[in-house]
C-alpha positions in Angstrom: -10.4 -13.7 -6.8 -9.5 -17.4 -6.6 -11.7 -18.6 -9.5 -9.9 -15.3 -11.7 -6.2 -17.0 -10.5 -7.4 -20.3 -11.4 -8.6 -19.2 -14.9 -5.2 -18.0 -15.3 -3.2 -21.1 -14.5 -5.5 -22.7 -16.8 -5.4 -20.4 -19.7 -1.6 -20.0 -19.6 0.0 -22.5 -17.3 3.1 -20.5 -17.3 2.0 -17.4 -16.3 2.6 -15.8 -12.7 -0.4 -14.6 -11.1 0.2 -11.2 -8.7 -2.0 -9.5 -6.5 -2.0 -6.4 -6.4 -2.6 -4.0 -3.3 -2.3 0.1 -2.7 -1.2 1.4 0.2 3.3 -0.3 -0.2 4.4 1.8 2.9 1.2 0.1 5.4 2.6 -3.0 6.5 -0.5 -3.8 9.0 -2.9 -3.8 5.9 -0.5 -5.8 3.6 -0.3 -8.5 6.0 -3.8 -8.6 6.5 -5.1 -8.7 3.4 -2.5 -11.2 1.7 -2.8 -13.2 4.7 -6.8 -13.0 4.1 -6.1 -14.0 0.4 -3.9 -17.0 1.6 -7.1 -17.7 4.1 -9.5 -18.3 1.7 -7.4 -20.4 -0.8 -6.4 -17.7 -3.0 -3.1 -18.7 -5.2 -0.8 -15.8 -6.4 3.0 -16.5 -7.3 3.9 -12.7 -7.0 3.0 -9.3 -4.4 2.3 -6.4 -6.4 2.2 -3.0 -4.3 1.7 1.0 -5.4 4.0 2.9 -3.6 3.6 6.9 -4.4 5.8 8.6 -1.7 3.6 11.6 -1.6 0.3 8.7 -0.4 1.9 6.0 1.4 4.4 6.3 3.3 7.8 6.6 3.5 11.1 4.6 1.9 11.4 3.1 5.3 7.9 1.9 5.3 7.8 0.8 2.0 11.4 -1.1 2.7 10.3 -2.5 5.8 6.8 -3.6 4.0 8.9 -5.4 1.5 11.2 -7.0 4.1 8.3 -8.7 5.8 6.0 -9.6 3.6 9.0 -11.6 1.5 9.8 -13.3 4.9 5.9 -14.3 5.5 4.8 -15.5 2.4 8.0 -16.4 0.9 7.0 -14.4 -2.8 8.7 -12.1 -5.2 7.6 -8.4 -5.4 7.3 -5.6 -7.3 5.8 -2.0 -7.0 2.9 -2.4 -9.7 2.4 1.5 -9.5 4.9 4.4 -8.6 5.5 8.0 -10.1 7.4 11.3 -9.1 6.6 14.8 -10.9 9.5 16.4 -13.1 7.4 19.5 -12.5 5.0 21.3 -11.0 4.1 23.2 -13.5 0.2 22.5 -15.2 0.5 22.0 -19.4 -2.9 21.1 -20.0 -5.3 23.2 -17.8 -6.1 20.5 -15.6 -5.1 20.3 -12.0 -2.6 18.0 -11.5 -3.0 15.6 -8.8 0.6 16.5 -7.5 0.9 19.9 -8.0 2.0 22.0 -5.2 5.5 21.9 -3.2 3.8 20.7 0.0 2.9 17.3 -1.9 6.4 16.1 -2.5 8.7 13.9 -0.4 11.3 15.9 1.3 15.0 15.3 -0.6 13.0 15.0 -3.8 12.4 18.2 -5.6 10.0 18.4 -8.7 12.7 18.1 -11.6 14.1 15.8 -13.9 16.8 14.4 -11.6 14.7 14.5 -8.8 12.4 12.0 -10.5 15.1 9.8 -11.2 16.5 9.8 -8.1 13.0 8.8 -6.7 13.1 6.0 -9.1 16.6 4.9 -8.1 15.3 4.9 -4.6 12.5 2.9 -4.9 14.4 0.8 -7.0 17.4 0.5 -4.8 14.7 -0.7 -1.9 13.5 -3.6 -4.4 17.0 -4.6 -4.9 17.5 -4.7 -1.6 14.6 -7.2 -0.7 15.0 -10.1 2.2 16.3 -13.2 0.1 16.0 -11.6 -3.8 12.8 -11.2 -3.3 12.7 -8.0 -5.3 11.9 -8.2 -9.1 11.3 -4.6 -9.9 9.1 -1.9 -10.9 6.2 -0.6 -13.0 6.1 3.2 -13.7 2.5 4.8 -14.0 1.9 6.6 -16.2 5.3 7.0 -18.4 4.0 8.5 -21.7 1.0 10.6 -20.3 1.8 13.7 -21.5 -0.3 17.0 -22.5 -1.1 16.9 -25.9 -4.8 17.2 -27.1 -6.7 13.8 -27.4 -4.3 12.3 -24.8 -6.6 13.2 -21.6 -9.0 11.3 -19.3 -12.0 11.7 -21.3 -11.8 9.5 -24.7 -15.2 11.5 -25.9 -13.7 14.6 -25.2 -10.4 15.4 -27.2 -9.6 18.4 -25.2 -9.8 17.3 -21.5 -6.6 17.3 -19.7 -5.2 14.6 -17.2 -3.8 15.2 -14.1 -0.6 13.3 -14.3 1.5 14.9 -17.2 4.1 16.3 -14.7 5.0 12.9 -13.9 5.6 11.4 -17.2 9.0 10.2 -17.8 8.8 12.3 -21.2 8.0 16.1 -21.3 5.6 17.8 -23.0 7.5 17.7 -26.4 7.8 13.9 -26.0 11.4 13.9 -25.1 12.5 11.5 -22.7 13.7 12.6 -19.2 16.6 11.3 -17.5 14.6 9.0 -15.7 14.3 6.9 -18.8 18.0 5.9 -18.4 18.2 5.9 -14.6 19.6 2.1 -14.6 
């Protein structure tokens, strides 16, 4: 991981490097693992964490998460990876990975707004960082909706994928409120 940093700092001496770790709401494991990167020499200018409400945690942990690790290592962060279903309804014939009412955090129902207000949320926790430290976030995976060719399988033009009820377009490619939650 060190000699991949390096490489970039050499390639592109302007570029941040970010590390990226799962798991946004799990304060113990963050800590140990970036403080096991700083251990062994490893430079990054930038935390990178998933945070899927319905996987890691809650906003608190994810807020507190952010909190601390800004105060220990004194870097910006953003959630590299986070995504909310418009729907639980399947388009494709392939399970979706969220797809039952059980899954979903409590105060945010599968629908349009309710996917922007997660986004807002998650948002409004990065904007709140200790000291600025929040930069933002990416959204996984905006565009993947059902239409044929557009599923896991490259070889295989009619497999499905099991996020298209969290795409912040629907399945006739218009864009969901989310789009323009900002």
């Amino acid at each position: 991981m060190a000699h991949g940093a390096r490489a970039v700092a050499d390639s592109s001496p302007g570029t941040q490097v970010a590390l990226h770790l799962a798991e946004g709401g799990d304060n113990g494991g963050t800590v140990w693992w970036f403080d096991n990167a700083r251990s062994r020499g490893v430079p990054f200018d930038v935390i990178a964490l998933s945070f899927y409400g319905y996987w890691h945690g809650t906003l608190d942990d994810l807020r507190y998460n952010v909190n601390s690790v800004a105060n220990r290592y004194g870097k910006d962060l953003i959630v590299a990876e986070t995504a909310y279903p418009f729907t639980l309804a399947d388009s494709d014939g392939h399970a979706n990975i969220i797809g039952s009412q059980s899954q979903l955090v409590s105060g945010f129902p599968a629908s349009s707004q309710g996917q922007a207000n997660w986004i807002r949320a998650v948002s409004d926790v990065l904007a709140g960082a200790s000291n600025s430290r929040g930069r933002g976030l990416f959204y996984w995976e905006p565009a993947w909706i059902a239409t044929r060719g557009n599923g896991w399988d490259p070889a295989d033009p009619s497999s499905g994928n099991a996020w298209e009820n969290q795409a912040l377009f629907d399945d006739n490619g218009r864009a969901l409120p989310a789009v323009r939650w900002g």
